[in-house]
N, C-alpha and C positions, 0 to 999 in steps of 0.2 A: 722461418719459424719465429722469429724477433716481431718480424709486424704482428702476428697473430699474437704473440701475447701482450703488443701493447695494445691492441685493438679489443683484447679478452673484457678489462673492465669496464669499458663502454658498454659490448657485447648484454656484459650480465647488468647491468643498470636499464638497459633498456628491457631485457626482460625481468625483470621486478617490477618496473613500472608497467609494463605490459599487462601484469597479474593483480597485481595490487592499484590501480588506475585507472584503466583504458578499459579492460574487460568485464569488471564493473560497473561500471557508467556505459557500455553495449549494454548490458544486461538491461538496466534501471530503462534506458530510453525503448528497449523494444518492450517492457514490460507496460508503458505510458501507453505506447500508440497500440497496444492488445486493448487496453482498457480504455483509449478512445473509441476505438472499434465497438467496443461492447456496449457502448454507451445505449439508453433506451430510454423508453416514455416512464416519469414514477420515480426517475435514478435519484437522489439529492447528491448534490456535486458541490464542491469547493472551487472557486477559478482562480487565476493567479493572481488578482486584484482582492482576496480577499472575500466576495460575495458566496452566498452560501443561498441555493436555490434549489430547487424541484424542477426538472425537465419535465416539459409538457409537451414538446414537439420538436423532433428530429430531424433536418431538411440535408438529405444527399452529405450526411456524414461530414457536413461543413459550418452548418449555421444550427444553433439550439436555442430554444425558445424557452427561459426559465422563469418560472413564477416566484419571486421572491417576497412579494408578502400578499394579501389578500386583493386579489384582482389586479394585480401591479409586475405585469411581464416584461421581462427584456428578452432582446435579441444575441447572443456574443457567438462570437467564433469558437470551433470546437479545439482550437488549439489550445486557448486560455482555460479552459481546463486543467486544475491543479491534480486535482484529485476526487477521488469517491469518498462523500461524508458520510454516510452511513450507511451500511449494506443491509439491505433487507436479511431476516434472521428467516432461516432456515428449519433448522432446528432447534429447540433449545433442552441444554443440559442438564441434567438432574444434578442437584448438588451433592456430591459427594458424601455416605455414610460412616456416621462417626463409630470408629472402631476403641476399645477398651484396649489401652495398648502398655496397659501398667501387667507387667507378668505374675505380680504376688497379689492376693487377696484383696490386701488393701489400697486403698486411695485416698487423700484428705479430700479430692475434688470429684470426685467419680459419682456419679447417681446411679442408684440400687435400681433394678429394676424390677 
């Protein structure tokens, strides 16, 4: 019973880091290679160098052809891909209606309507 409790605080350090460390960073990497996966024609991406282009062509999910300014394409790996720069907009949101949220009568700022 002696070993077990010196071995307890190791025990619990490695599972704090476990939770707070390791399973996190699982998370973050499988969330990369979904959104490498997803990748398509039109995407704007960011890569790990910094460049900021428009995929034009998607080859066996390993080589992307991006047009980074007018007529001016490169070739990179889909690894170096950082990230998605701007996600096409779906929908957009109505801005929220302004509510009269003074309970008595009066307001110095309120407009009459």
């Amino acid at each position: 019973m002696e070993a077990f409790g010196t071995f307890l605080p190791l025990i619990l350090i490695f599972v704090v880091f476990y939770f707070l460390l390791i399973r996190p960073q699982q998370r973050k990497v499988k969330q990369h290679k979904e959104m490498l996966s997803n990748l398509k024609r039109g995407d704007k991406i960011v890569t790990s160098g910094g460049i900021i282009g428009t995929i034009n062509k998607v080859a066996d999910n390993r080589e992307l052809t991006l047009e980074v300014a007018e007529n001016v394409e490169i070739k990179i790996a889909s690894g170096m891909v950082a990230d998605l720069y701007a996600m096409p907009e779906v929908q957009k949101k109505e801005p929220p209606k302004e509510e009269n949220k003074s309970k008595s009568g009066f307001s110095l700022f309120s407009r009459k309507k």
